[in-house]
C-alpha positions as CSV (number, residue, x, y, z in Angstrom):
1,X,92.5,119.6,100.9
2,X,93.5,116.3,98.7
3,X,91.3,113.2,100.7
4,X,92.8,109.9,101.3
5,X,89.6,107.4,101.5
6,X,89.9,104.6,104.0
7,X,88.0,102.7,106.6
8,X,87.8,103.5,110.1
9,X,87.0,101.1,112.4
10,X,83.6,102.0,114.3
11,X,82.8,99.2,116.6
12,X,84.0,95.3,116.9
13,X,82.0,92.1,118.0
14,X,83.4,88.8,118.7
15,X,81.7,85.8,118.6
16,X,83.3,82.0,118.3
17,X,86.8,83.4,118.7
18,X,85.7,85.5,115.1
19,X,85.7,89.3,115.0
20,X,83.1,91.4,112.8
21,X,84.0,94.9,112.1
22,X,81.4,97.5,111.4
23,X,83.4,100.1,109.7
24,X,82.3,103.6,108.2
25,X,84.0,105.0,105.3
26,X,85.9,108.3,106.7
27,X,88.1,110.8,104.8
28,X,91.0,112.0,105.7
29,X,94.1,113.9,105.0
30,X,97.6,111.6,105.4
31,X,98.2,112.8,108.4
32,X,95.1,111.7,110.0
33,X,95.5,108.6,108.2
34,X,99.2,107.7,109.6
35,X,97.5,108.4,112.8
36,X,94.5,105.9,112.4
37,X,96.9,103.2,110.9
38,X,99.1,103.5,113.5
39,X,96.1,103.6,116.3
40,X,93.8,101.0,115.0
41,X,96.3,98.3,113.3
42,X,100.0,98.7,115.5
43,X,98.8,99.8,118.6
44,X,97.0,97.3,119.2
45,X,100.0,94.7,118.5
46,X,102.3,96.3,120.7
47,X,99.8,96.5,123.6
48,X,99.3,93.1,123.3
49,X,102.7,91.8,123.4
50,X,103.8,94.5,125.6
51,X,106.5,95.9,122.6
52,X,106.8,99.3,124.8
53,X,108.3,97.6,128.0
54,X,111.1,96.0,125.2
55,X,111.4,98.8,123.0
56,X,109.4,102.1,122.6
57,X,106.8,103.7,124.4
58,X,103.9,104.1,122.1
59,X,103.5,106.8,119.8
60,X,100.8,110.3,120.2
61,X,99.0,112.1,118.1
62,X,101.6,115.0,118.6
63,X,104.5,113.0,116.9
64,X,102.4,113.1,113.6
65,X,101.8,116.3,113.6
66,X,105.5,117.8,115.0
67,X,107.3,119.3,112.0
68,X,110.6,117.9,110.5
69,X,113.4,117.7,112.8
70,X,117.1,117.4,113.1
71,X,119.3,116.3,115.8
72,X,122.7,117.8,116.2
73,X,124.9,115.4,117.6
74,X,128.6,115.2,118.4
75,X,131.3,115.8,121.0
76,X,131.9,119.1,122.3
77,X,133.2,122.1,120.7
78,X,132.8,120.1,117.2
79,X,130.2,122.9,116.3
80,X,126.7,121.8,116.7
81,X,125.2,124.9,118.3
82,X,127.2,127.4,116.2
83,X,126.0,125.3,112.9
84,X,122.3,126.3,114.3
85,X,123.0,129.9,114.7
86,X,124.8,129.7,110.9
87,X,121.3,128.3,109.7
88,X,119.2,130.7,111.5
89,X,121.4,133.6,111.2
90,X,120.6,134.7,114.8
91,X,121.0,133.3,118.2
92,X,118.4,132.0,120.2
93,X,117.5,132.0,123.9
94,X,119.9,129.8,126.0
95,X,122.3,129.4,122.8
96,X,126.0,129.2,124.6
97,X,128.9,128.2,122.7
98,X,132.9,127.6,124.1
99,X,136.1,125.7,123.7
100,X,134.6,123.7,126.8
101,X,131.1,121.6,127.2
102,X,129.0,124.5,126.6
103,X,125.8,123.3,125.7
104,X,124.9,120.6,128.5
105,X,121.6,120.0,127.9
106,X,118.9,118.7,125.4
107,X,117.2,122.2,123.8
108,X,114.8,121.9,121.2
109,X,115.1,125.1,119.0
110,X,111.4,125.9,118.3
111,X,109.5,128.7,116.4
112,X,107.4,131.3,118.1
113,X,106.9,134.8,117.9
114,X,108.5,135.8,120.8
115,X,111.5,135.2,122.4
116,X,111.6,132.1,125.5
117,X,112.7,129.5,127.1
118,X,110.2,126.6,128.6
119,X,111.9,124.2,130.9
120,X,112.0,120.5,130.5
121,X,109.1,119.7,133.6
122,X,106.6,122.1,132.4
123,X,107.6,120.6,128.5
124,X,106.2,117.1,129.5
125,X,102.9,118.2,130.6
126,X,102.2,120.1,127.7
127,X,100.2,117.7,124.9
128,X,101.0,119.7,122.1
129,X,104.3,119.0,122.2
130,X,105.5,115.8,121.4
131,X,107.8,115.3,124.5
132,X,105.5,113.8,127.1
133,X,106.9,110.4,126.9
134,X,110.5,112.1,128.2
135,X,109.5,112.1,131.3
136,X,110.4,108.4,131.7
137,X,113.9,109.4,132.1
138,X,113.4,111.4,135.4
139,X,114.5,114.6,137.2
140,X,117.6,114.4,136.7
141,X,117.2,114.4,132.7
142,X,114.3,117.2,133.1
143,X,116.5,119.4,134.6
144,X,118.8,119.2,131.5
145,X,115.6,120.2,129.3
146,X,114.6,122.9,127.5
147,X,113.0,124.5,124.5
148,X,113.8,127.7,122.9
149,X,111.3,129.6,121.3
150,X,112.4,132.4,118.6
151,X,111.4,134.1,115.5
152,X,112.9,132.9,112.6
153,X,111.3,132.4,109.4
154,X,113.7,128.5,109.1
155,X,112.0,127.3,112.3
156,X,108.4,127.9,110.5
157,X,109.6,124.6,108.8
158,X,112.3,123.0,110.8
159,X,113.0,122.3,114.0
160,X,116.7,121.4,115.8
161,X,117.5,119.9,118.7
162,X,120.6,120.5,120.2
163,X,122.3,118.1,122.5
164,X,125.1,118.3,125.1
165,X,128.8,117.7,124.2
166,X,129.4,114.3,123.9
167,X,132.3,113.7,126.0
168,X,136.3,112.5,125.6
169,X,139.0,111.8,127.7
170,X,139.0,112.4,131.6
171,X,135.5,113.0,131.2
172,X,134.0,110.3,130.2
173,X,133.9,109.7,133.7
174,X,131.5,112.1,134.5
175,X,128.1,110.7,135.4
176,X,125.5,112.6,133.4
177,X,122.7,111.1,136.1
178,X,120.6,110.0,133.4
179,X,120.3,107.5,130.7
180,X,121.9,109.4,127.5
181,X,122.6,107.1,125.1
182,X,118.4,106.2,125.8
183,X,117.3,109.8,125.4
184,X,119.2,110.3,122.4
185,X,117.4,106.4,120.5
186,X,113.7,108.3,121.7
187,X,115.2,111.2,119.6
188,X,116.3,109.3,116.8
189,X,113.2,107.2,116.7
190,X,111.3,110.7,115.9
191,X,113.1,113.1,113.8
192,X,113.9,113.9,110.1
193,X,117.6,113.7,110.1
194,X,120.5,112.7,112.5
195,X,123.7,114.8,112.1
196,X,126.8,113.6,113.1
197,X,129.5,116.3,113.6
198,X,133.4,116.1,113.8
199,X,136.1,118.6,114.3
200,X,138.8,118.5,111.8
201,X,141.4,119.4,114.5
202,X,140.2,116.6,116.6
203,X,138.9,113.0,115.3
204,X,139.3,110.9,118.2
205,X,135.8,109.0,118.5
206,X,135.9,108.4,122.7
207,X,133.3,105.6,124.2
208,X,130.9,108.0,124.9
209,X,130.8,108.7,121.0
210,X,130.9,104.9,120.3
211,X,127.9,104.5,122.5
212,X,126.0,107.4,121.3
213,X,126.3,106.1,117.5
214,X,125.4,102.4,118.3
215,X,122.5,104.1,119.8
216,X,121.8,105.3,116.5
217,X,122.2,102.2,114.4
218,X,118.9,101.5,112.7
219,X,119.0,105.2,111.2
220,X,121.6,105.1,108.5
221,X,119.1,106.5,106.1
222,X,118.6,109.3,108.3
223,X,122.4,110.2,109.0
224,X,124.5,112.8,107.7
225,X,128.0,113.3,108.5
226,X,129.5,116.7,108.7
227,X,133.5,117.2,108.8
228,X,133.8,120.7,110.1
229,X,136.2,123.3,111.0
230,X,137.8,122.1,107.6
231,X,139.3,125.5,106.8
232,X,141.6,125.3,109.7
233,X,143.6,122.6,108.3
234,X,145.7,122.8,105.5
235,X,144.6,121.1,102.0
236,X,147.3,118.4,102.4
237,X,145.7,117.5,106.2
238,X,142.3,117.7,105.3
239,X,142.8,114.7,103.1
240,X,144.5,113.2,105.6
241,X,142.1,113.6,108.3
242,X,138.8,113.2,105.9
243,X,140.3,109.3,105.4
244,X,141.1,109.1,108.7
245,X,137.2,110.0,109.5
246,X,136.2,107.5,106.6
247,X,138.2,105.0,108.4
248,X,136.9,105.0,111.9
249,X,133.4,105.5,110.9
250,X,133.5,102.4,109.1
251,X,134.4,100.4,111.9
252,X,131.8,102.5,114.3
253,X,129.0,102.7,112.3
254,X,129.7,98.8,110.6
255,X,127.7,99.9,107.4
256,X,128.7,98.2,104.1
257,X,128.8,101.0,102.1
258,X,130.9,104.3,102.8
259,X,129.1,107.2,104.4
260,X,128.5,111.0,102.6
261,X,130.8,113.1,104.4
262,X,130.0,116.9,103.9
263,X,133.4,119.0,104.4
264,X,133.1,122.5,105.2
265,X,133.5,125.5,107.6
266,X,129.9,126.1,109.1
267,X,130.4,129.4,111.0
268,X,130.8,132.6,109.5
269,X,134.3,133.6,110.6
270,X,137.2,133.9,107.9
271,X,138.8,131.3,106.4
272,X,142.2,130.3,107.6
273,X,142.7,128.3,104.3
274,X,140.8,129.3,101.6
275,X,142.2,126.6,99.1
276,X,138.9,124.4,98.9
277,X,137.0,127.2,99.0
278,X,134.9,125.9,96.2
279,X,134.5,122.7,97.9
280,X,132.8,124.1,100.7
281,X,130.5,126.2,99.0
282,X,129.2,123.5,96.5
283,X,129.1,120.8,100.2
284,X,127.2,123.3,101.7
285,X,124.9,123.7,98.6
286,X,124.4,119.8,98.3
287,X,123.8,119.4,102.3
288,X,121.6,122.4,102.1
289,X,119.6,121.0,99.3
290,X,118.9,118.3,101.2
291,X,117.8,119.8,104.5
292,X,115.5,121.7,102.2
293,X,113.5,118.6,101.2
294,X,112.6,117.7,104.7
295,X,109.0,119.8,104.5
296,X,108.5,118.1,101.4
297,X,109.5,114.6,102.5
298,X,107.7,114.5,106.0
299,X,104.5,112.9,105.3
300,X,107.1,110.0,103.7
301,X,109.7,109.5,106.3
302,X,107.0,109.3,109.0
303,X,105.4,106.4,106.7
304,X,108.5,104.8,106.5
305,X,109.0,104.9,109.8
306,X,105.5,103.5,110.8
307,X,106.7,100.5,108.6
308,X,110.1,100.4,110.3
309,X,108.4,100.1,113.8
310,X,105.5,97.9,112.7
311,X,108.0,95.5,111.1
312,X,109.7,95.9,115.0
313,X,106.5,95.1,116.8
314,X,105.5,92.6,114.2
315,X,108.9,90.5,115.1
316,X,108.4,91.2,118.6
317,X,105.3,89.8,118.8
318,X,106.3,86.4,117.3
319,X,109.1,86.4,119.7
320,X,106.8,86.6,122.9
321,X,103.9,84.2,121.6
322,X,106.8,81.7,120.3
323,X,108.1,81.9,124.3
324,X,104.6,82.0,125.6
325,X,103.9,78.9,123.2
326,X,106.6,76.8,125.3
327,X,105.3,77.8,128.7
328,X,104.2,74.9,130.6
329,X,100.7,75.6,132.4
330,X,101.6,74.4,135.8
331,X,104.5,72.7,136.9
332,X,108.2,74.1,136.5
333,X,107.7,77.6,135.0
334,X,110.7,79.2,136.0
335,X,113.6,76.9,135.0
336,X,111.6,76.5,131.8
337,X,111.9,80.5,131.7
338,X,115.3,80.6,132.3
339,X,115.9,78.1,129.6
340,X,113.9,79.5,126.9
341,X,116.3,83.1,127.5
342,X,119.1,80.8,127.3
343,X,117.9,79.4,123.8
344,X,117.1,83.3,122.4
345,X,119.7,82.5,119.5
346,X,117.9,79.0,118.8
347,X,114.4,80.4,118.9
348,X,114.9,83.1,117.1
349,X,116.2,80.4,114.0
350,X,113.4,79.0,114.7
351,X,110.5,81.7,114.2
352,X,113.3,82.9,110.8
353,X,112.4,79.8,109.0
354,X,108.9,79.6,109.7
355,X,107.9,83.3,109.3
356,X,110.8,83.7,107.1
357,X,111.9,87.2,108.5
358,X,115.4,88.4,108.0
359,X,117.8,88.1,110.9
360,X,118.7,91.5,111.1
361,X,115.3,92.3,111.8
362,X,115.2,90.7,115.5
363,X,116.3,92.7,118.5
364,X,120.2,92.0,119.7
365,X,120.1,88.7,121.6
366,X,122.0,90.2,124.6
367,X,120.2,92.9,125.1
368,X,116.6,91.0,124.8
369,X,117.9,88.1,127.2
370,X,118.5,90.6,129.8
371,X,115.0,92.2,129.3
372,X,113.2,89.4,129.5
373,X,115.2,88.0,132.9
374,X,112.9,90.9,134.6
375,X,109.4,89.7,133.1
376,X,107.1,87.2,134.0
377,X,106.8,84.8,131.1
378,X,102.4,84.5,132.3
379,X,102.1,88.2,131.0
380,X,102.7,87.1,127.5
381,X,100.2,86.0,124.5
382,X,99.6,83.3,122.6
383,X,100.1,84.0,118.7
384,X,96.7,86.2,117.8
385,X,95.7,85.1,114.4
386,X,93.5,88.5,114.1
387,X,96.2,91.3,115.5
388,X,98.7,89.4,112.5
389,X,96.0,89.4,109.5
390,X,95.3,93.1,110.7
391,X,99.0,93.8,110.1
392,X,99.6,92.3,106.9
393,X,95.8,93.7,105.5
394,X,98.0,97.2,106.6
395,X,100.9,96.6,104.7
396,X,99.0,94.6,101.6
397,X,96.5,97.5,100.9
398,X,96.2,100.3,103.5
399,X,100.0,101.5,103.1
400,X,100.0,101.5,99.3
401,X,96.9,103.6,99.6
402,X,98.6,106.2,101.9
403,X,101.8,106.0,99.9
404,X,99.9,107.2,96.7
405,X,98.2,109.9,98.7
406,X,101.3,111.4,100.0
407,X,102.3,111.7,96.2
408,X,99.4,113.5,95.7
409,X,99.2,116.0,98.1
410,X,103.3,116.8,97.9
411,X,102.2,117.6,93.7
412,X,99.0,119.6,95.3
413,X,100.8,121.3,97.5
414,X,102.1,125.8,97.6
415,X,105.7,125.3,96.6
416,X,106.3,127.3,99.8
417,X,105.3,124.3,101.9
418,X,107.3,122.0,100.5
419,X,110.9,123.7,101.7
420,X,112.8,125.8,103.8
421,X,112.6,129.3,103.7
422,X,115.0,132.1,105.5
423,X,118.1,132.4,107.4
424,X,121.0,130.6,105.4
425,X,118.9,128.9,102.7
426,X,118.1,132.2,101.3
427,X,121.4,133.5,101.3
428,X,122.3,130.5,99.1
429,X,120.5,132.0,96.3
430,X,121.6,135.7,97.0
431,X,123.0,138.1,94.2
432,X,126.0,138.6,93.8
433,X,127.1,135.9,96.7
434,X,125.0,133.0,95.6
435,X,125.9,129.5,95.2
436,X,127.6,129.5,92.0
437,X,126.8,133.3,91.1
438,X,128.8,134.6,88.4
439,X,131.1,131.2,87.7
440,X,130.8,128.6,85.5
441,X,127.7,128.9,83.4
442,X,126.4,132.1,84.9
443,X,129.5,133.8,83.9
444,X,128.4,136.8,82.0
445,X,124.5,136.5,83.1
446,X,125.0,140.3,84.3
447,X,126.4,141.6,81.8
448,X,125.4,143.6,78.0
449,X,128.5,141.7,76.1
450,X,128.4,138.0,75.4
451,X,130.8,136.5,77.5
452,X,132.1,134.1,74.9
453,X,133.4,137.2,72.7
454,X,136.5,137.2,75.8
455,X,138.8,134.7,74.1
456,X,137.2,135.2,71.1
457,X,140.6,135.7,69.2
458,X,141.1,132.6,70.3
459,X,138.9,130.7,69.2
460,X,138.4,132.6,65.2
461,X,142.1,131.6,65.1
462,X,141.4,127.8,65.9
463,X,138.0,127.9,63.6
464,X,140.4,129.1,60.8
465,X,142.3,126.1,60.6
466,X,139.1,123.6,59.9
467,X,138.6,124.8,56.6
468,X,135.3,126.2,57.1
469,X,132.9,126.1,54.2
470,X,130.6,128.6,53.7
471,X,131.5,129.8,57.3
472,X,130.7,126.4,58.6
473,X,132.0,123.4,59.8
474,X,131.0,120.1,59.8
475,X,130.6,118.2,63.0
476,X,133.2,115.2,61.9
477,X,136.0,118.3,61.9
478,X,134.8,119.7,65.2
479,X,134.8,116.0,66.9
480,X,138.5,115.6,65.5
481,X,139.0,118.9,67.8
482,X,136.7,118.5,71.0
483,X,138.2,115.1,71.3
484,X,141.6,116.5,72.0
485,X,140.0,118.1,75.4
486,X,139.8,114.4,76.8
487,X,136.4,115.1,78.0
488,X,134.1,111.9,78.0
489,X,132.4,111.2,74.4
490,X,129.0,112.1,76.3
491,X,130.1,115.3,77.3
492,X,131.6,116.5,74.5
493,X,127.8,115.1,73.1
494,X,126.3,117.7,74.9
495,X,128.1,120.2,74.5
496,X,128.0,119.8,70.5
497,X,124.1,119.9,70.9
498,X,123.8,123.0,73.7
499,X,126.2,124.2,70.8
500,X,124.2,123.9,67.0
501,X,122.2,126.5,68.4
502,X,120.1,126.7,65.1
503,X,119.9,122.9,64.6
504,X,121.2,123.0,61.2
505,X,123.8,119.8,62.6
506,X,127.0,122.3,61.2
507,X,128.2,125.1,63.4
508,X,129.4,128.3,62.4
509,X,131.9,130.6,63.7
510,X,130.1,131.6,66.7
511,X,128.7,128.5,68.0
512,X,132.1,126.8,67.1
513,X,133.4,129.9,69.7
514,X,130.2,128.5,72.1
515,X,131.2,125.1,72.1
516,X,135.2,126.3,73.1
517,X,133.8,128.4,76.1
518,X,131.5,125.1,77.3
519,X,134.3,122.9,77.4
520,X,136.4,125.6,79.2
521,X,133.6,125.8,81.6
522,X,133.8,122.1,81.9
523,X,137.0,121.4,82.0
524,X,137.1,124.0,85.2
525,X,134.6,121.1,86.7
526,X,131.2,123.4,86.5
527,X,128.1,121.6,85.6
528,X,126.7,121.8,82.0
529,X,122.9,122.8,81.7
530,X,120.1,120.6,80.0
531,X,119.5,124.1,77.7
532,X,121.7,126.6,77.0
533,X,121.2,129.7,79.4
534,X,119.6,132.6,77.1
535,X,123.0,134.8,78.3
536,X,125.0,132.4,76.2
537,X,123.3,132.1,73.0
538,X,125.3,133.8,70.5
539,X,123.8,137.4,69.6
540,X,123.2,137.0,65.8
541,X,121.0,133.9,66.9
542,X,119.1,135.6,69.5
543,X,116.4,136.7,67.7
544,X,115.6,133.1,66.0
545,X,116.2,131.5,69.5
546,X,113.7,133.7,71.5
């Protein structure tokens, strides 16, 4: 096991308002050491300043150590339990899908041996799961939660929670009996990705969907947008609907910057159009790829969020001693409190020039001002001078530590632990049906004859004309005839070099026929490899190559 070396607090004596820590040197893997940052320098912060009755309950020792997860969100019948059963390539205890709201329940799809179901009450009691802190939503919510247990080699690595329909239309007005849009920001809050799924037959974003997303905010980096059903729509709509997605996203989701939108058909029925075909199969590769870096990327994202919600509690805190600071002792406390909610905005200016933290990084004023009508202003803190040093000492040296230590164990690490095996990742990577397989430049891989030797008239024909000298041409005559391709002068670079096979800088008859079939290949809009596949190298140069 790779060690991370830090200090551990052992015991703490005050004296004259000054704290002396006797600490021990301990080691520790990262993820005991997340769990020691967070319990030694953040905890005590937020139980000071009371940051869970604002904003989250605090964290366990379970969330650390809960694999990477991904919550499936969307409205109903946009695909969200069917894109689980395509990644698992089996169903799984209580999986029901429909036209309807099918699914109308949180279920966390979970690895075990055998086959189960554990409901939501019996979930919160057990404390090596990290749900406990669910049961603040009540009954009503437990009774709508459930994990499924089932053997599949993905959920060794991953684990999905599915959530219920997110309603449109009449029923919207349907109460769910709980708080939704709160269960869904604890989920976000904990896992590894957030996916946000559409139907491409139907893009209208209802209130509920508004609500669930600004729920989200605060996540971006942790969102992925998935456009499915694609294939049901002709080409010519499926542009028309992907901007129309583009556009109401931007005004949802308010980010700066346009969102990755992955378009494909995530089920494993027919296409209806089979135009983009290509399309889907390289989205799918690139949204696959990055599912697959969630083992490996763990140990960082729960880092960076541990900075994310010490940064929170950090700005909470100065919040509550800067209203605790304008408390009077005696007389006239509650107009006072009343006023200081009042001037939120102001004081929040105020504590943004002399602390200098950003603006975005303070709570929405609304929503703060009518938390803080239901709280006695006496519960809160003066500004602690050690809990604040503690914190920056975290993020000056104690972070960088850890963030150097992740790098270290990801490079120590089996490759096996570090992505996703099974179900639909491996059939990425399948002969003959694999991404790519048998296209572009593994066109020929299978096969005794070299692949270029095809249009190999062709090109002999084209060579002809150059003048060759000696059986070679120089590379000002083949520029004069790449050029003509209209590929980008770093391209065409590349494919010269992938091309002189034997370095001489001239290229003879059969690299000249090499460099033709590479800009085909291109042209078709394949990728071009950093070294020349050993299926492509011409066979008189095999020999010297190898």
């Amino acid at each position: 096991m790779v060690i991370w070396s830090q200090r551990q607090r052992a015991d703490t004596l005050s004296t004259n308002d000054t704290e002396k820590t006797i600490k021990k040197e301990m080691d520790v893997n990262v993820i005991d050491g997340l769990k020691w940052l967070y319990e030694s320098r953040v905890l005590p912060l937020e139980r000071h300043y009371l940051f869970d009755e604002f904003h989250s309950p605090p964290l366990e020792a379970s969330y650390f150590e809960a694999k990477p997860s991904i919550l499936m969100v969307g409205q109903y019948s946009t695909g969200k339990t069917t894109f689980i059963k395509y990644l698992l390539e089996k169903e799984y205890p209580g999986m029901r899908i429909g036209p309807e709201p099918t699914t109308d329940r949180f279920i966390a799809v979970m690895h075990n041996s055998i086959d189960g179901l554990i409901p939501g009450n019996a979930l919160v009691i057990d404390a090596d799961k990290q749900f406990r802190q669910l049961a603040k939503f009540g009954n009503p919510f437990l009774n709508r939660l459930q994990i499924s247990e089932t053997d599949s080699q993905v959920l060794e690595s991953l684990s999905f929670i599915d959530t219920p329909g997110i309603l449109s239309g009449e029923k919207q007005r349907t109460d769910r009996g709980y708080d939704f849009t709160g269960v869904l920001q604890w989920f976000a809050e904990r896992v590894d990705r957030i996916v946000l799924m559409f139907d491409a037959n139907k893009l209208d974003i209802s209130d509920e969907m508004k609500s669930a997303i600004e729920a989200l905010r605060g996540h971006d980096d942790k969102m992925r947008i998935i456009l499915n059903k694609a294939d049901s729509v002709t080409p010519n709509q499926l542009m028309r609907v992907y901007g129309a997605l583009m556009w109401s996203l931007a005004k949802v989701l308010r980010m700066p910057e346009a969102v990755r939108v992955y378009i494909g058909s995530f089920w494993d029925r027919p296409l209806e159009y089979d135009y983009n075909r290509r399309l889907f199969e390289t989205e799918e590769q690139e949204l696959f790829n990055d599912l697959m870096t969630l083992p490996k990327n763990a140990r960082l994202r729960l880092l960076n969020d541990l900075i994310k919600r010490t940064q929170s509690a950090k700005v909470h805190a100065l919040v509550v001693s800067e209203l605790r600071r304008h408390m009077p002792l005696v007389l006239n406390k509650k107009n006072k409190q009343k006023e200081l909610i009042q001037r939120l905005g102001a004081i929040y200016n105020d504590i943004r020039h002399r602390y200098g933290v950003p603006i975005s990084d303070f709570p929405d004023v609304e929503s703060m001002q009518q938390k803080l009508k239901d709280v006695d202003f006496n519960r809160f803190h003066s500004y602690s001078k050690t809990l604040f040093a503690q914190i920056d000492q975290m993020m000056a040296r104690d972070v960088p530590k850890l963030m150097a230590q992740i790098v270290s164990e990801q490079m120590s690490a089996p490759v096996d632990q570090l992505t996703v095996r099974g179900g639909r990742f491996d059939v990425l990577n399948r002969e003959p049906f694999g991404y790519l397989k048998g296209e572009g430049m593994d066109a020929g891989s299978d096969g005794a004859d070299w692949i270029v030797s095809k249009d190999r008239h062709i090109y002999d024909k084209a060579f002809a004309t150059l003048s060759p000298i000696n059986g070679k041409i120089s590379s000002v005559r083949v520029k004069a005839e790449m050029i003509r391709s209209k590929l980008p002068t770093s391209v065409l670079s590349k494919i010269y070099r992938l091309s002189d096979v034997d370095g001489d800088g001239l290229l003879d008859g059969d690299e000249y026929a090499l460099a033709m079939h590479l800009m085909a290949i291109k042209l078709d809009g394949y990728d071009l490899p950093l070294q020349l596949p050993t299926h492509l190298i011409p066979p008189s140069k095999r020999d010297t190559k190898l």
